[in-house]
C-alpha positions in Angstrom: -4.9 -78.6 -41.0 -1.6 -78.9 -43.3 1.3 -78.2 -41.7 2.3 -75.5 -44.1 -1.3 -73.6 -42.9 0.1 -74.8 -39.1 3.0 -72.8 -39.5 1.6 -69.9 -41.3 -1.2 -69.3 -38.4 2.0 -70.0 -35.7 3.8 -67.0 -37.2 0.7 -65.0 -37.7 0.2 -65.6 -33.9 3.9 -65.0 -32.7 3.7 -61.8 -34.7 0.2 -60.9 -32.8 2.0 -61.6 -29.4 5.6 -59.5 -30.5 3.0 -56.7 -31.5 0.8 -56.5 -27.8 4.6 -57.1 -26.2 5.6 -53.8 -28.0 2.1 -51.8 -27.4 2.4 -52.7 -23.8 6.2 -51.6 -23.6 5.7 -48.3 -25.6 2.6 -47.5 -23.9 4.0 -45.6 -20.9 6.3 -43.5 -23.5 3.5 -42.5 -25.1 1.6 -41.6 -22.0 4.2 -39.7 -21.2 4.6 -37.6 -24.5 1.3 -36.8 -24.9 0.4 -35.9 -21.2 3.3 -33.4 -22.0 1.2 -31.1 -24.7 -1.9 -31.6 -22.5 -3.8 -28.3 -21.4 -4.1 -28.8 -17.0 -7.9 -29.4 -17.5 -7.1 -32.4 -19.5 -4.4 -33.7 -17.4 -5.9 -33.4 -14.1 -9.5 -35.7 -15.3 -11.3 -38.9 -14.8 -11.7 -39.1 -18.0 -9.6 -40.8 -20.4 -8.1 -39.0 -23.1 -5.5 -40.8 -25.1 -4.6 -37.7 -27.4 -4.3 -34.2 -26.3 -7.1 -32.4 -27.8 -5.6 -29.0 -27.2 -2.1 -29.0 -28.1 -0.1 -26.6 -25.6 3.8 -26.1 -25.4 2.6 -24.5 -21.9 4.4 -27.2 -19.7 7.4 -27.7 -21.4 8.0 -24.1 -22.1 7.9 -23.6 -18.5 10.6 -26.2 -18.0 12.6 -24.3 -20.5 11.9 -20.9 -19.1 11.2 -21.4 -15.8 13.7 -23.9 -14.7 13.7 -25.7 -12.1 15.0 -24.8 -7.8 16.3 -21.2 -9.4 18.5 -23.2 -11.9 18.1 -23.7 -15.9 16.8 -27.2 -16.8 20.4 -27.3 -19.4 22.2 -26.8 -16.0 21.0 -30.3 -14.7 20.9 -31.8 -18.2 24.9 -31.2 -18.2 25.3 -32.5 -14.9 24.0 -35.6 -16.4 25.6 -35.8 -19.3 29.0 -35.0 -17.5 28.6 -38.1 -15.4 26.7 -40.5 -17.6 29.7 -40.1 -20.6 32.3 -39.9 -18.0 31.0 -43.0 -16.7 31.0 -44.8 -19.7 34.5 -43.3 -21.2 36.2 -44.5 -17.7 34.0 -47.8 -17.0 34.3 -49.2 -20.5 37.8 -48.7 -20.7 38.8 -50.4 -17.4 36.0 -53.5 -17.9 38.1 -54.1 -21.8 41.1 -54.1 -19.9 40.0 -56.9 -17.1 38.1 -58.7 -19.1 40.8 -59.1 -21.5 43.1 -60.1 -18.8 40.2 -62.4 -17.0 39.9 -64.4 -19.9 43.4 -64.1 -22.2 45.4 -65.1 -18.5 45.2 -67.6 -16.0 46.4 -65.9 -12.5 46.1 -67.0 -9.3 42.6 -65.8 -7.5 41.2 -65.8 -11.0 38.1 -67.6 -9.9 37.9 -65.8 -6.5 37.9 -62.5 -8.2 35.1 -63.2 -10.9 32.8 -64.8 -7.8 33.7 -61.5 -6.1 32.3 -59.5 -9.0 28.9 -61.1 -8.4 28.8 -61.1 -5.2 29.0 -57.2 -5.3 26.4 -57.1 -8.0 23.8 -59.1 -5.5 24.4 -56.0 -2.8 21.7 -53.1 -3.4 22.7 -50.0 -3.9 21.1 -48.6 -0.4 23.4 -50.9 1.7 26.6 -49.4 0.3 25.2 -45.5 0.5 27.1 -44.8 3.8 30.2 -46.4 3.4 30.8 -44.9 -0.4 29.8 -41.7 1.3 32.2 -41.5 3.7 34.8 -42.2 0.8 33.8 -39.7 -1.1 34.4 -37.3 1.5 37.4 -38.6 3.0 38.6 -38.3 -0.7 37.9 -34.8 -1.4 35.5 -35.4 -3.9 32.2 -34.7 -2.1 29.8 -32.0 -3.6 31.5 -32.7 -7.0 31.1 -34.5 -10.0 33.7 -36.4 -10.1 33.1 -38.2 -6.9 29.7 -39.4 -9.1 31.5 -40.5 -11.7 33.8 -42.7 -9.7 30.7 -44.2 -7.9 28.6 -44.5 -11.1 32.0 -47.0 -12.3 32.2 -48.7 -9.7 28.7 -49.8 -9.8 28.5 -50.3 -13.3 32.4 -51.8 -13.5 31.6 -56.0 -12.2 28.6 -56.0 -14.8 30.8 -54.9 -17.5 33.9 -57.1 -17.0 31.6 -60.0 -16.8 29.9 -59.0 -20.6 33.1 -58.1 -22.3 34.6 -61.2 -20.7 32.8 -63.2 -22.3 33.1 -61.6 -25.9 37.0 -61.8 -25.4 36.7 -65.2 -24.5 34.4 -66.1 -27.9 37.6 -64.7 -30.1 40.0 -67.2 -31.1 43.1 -66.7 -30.3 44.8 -67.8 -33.8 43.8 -64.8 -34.8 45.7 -62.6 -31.8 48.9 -65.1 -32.9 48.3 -64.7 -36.6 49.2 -61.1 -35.9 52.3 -61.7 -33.8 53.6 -63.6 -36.5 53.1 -61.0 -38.9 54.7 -58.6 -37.0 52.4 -56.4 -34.9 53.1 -55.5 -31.5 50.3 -56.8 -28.6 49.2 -53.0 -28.5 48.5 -53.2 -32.1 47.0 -56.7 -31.8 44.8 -55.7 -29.1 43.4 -52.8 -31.1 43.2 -53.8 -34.2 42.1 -57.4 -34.1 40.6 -57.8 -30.6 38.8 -54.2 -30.5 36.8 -54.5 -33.5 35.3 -58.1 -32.7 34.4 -57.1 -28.6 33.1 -53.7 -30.3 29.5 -55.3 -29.9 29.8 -56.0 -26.4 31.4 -53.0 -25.7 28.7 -51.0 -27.0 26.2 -53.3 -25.1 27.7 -52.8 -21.7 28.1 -48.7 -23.0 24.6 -48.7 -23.0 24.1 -49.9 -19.7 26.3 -47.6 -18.1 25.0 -44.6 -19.5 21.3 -45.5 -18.4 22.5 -46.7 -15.1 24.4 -43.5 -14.7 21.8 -41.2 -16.0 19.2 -42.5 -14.5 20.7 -42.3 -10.9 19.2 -40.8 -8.2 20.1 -41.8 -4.5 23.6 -41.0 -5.0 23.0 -37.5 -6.7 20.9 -36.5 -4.1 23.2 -37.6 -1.5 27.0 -36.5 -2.9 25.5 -33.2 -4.0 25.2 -30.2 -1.8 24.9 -27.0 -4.0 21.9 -27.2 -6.8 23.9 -26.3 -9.2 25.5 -30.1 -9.4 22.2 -32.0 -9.1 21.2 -34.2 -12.1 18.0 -34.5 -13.9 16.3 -37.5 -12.1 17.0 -35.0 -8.5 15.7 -31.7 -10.7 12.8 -33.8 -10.8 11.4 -34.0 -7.1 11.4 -30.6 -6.9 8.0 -30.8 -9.0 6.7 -33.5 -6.6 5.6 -30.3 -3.1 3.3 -30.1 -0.7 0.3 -28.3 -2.1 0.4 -30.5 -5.2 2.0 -32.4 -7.5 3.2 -30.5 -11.3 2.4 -33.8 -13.8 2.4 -31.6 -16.8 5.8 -30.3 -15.9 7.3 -33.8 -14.7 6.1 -35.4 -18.1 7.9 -32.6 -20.5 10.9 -32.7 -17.9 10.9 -36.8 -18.2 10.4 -36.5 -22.4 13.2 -33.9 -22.1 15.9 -37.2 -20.1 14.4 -39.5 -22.3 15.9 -37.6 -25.6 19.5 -38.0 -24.9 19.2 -41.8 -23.7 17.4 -42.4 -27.4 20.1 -40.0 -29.1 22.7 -42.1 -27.1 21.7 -44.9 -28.5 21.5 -44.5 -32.1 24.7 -42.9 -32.2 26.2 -46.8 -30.4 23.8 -48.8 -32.3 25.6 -47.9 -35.9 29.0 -48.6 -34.0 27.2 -51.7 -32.8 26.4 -52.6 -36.1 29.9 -52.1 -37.5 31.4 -53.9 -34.8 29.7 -57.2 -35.7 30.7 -57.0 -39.4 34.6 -55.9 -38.6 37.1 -58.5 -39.1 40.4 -58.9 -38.1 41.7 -61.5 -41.4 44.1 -60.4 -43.2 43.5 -59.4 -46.5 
């Protein structure tokens, strides 16, 4: 075999591989979806259908209708959104912040505080429930969502200093003088040269904070008394009773959470994008 045939049936077999790597990942999106605009008979089977051969808004117009625990389905979908942007607004601006000062200054306790940062990333979630409880309350904030905001970036906060730290780090610092010399003040250094090049990273860690945020369920459940502050992933148990479990109604409800995590994205991605092409040269 010539190499050039070698390398052609190499690529043809990563491609193969990238392609059963994606089928296998999409897969349980698509399960989800369809089993959404699936008639009951067709849900509840042993058979397997992979398309829905009657196509029914039945469960999601239920969802829509119906709500869910007496409430409107928008009325949790808010509830997330409050906490997932708030979460990101208030997280990504305090992890720029440290990060720049983590990797522009040398302090003392530097190194002690970045091993502290993951060492509270190795603690679960479930060993800090009481003790952030007890905050919560002793701060007022219980039964609101605020108090799940300020959880949701403190969480999300150690993973975030340690991502932008790095992309601070990778920007070289002629550039940040370059500006001083030319007159700007470190304000204006910091966001117009250093913000556009850490704008990738930024968006990167954005992105984990929302789906961290909106994806959250032990601490909604927890900090939340009244209904009417739950969040979709807790809106979602109530379909799971009893006398039986609603799969046609948890699929359209989990395609309905799934919708503003993609829309999320896309908006972030084209920020992404023109975060990596912004310069901070002058010209």
């Amino acid at each position: 075999m010539t190499p050039l045939a070698r390398k052609r049936l190499t690529r043809i077999a990563l491609n193969g591989a990238g392609v059963l790597v994606f089928l296998f990942a999409i897969f349980p999106v698509y399960w989800m979806v369809s089993t959404s605009f699936k008639a009951n008979d067709q849900i509840f089977t042993t058979d397997f259908i992979p398309f829905p051969t009657h196509f029914t808004f039945e469960h999601v117009t239920k969802v829509l209708t119906d709500g869910v625990a007496g409430n409107s389905i928008w009325v949790y979908m808010r509830n997330s959104a409050v906490v997932a942007l708030g979460t990101v607004l208030v997280g990504s601006l305090f992890a720029l912040l440290a990060a720049t000062a983590v990797a522009r200054f040398r302090f003392k306790g530097r190194t002690s505080f970045l091993i502290t940062l993951l060492v509270v990333q190795m603690i679960p979630c479930e060993a800090l429930l009481i003790p952030l409880f007890l905050n919560v309350r002793r701060l007022g904030l219980y039964d609101q969502l605020l108090g799940l905001i300020v959880i949701q970036v403190g969480l999300t906060l150690p993973f975030g200093i340690w991502m932008l730290r790095t992309f601070v780090a990778a920007v070289p610092r002629s550039l940040e003088e370059a500006a001083w010399i030319d007159g700007a003040t470190r304000f204006t250094t910091f966001w117009k040269v250093l913000f556009p090049l850490v704008a990738p990273g930024l968006v990167a860690t954005s992105i984990f904070s929302f789906i961290t945020a909106w994806n959250d369920l032990i601490f909604a459940l927890v900090l939340m008394k009244d209904t009417t502050g739950y969040t979709m992933p807790v809106a979602l148990q109530f379909f799971f009773g009893q006398r039986g479990t609603d799969w046609g109604a948890i699929m359209a409800t989990s395609t309905l959470m799934t919708l503003p995590v993609i829309a999320f994205f896309l908006v972030v991605q084209r920020r992404m994008v023109s975060g990596l092409v912004a310069g901070a040269v002058k010209g």
